[in-house]
N, C-alpha and C positions, 0 to 999 in steps of 0.2 A: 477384908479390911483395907488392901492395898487400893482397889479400886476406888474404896470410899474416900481414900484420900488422895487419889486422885481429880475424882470431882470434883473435892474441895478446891484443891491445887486451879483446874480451869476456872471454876464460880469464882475464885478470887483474882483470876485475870482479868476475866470479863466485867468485873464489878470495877479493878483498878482503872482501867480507861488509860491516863497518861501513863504511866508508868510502863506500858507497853509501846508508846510512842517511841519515835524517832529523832532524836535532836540532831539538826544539823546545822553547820554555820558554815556561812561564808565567807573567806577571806580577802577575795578579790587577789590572788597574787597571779593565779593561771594566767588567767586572760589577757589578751596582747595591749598592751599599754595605747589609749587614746579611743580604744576599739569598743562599740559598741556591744555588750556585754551578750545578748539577746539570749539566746539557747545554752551557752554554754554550761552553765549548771544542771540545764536537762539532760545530758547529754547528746546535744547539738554543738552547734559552733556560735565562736564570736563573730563580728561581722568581716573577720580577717582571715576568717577559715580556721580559727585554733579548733579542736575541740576538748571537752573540758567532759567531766563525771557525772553520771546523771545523778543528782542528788532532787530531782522534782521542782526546781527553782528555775524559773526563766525573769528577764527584763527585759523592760521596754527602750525601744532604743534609742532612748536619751538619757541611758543610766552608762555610764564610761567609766571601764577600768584606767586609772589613771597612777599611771608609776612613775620617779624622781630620774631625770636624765640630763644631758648635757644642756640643758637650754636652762636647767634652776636647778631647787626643788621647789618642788610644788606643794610638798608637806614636808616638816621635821620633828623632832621632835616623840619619834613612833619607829616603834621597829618592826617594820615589816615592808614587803616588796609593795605592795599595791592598795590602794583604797577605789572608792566608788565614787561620781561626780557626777550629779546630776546637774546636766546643762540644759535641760528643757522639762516640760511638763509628763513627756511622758516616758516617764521613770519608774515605773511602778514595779515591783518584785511583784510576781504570783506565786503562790502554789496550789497548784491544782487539785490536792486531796486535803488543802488545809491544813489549820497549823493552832493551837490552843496553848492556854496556856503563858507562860513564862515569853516575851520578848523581849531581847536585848542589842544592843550595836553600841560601838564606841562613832564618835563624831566630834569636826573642830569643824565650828562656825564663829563666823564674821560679825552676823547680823541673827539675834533672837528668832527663832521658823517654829512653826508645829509641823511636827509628821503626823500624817492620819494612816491606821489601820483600817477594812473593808471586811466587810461580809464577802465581799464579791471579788471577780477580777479584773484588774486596770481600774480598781477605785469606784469601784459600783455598789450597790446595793446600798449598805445604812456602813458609818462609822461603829466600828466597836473598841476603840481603841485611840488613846492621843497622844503623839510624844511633845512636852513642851521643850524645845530646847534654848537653852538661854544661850548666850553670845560669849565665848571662851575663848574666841583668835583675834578678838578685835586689836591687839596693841601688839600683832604681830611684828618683828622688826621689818621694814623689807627687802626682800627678799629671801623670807624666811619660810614660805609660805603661809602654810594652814598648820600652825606652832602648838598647839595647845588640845589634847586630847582631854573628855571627859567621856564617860559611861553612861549609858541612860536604858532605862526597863521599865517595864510595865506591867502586870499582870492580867490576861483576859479575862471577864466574867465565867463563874461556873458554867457548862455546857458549850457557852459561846463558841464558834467554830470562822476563824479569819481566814481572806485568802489572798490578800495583797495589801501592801504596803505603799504608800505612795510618795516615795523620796524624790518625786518631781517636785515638791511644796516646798522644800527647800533649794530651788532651783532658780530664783532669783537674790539666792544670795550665794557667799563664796563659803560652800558646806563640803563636807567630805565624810565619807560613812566607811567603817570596818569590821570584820567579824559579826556581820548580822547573825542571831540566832534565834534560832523558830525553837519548836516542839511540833514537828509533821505529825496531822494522822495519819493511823496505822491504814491501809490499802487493803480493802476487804477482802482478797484474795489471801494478804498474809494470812490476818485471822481465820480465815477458814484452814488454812492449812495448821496452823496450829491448834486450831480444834480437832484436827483430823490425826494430830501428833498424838494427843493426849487424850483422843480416844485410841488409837491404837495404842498407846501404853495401856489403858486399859483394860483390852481384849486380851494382851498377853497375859498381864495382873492375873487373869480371872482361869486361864491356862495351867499358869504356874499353881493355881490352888486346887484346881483338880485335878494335875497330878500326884500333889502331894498327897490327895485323899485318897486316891488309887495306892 
């Protein structure tokens, strides 16, 4: 009986899909202020030599961590150390095992941008995903910076499976992006070892029943 429900236990893992995922967000606070973000959330480095947690996340390097210092701010308005600025086109967030599901990031923009989500990465393959963003900092005072935060999300199609984000498209105008957050898939290595868990629960299960019949 124990075994049995055990298998039920995996068949309902593997049937759940997301629910066994990974969410992860990024805050942009690590990373050295001005610095080209690159590996850092892989667990590489910014382009300053920080290093940063491997969370499966890399950028391209025109996406800058950008933190409030003696020369302004550059954002207010928002409580936290650091946001993202994409000063060129190629800005693109990957993750390389993909990411389903639920996205979200807070953002204060200037001027109306679409962000586009990717099948691919650095913005390849087909769109599966669009962020519209409307224009929220335009009557910023100045020198206030980039004043005005909103929230924006989106839901991927069933199945769908994304793998970059391309916050360069916002990179003609004065945008700033925070707490991006995925839903990573799970690295087929974990799942197998969690298959490998829950059959070894099993084996015991099946131990424990013939002793008792002994």
């Amino acid at each position: 009986m124990k075994s049995m429900y055990i298998a039920a236990l995996a068949a309902a893992f593997f049937s759940a899909g997301p629910a066994s995922s990974a969410i992860v967000t990024i805050d942009f606070d690590g990373p050295t202020s001005f610095a080209s973000i690159n590996e850092y959330y892989a667990g590489g480095a910014d382009s300053e030599a920080a290093i940063g947690p491997n969370l499966g996340v890399s950028f391209g390097p025109d996406a800058l961590t950008i933190k409030n210092d003696e020369l302004g701010p550059y954002f207010s308005n928002w409580s936290t150390v650091g946001i993202m600025g994409p000063v060129e086109a190629n800005a693109a967030m990957n993750v390389g095992v993909g990411f389903i599901g639920n996205v979200s990031f807070s953002y204060s923009a200037v001027q109306a941008v679409a962000v586009n989500v990717w099948s691919g990465l650095n913005g390849t393959g087909s769109i599966v995903g669009t962020f519209q963003l409307a224009a929220n900092a335009a009557s910023c005072a100045a020198g206030a910076g980039l004043c005005s935060w909103s929230p924006a999300s989106i839901t991927l199609g069933s199945g769908v499976v994304a793998r970059s984000i391309t916050f360069g498209d916002a990179a003609t105008t004065s945008t700033g992006f925070d707490n991006v957050t995925i839903t990573a898939v799970p690295e087929p290595e974990s799942v197998v070892l969690l298959a490998l868990g829950l059959a070894g629960l099993g084996i015991v299960g099946r131990k424990k029943q013939r002793a008792v019949r002994v």
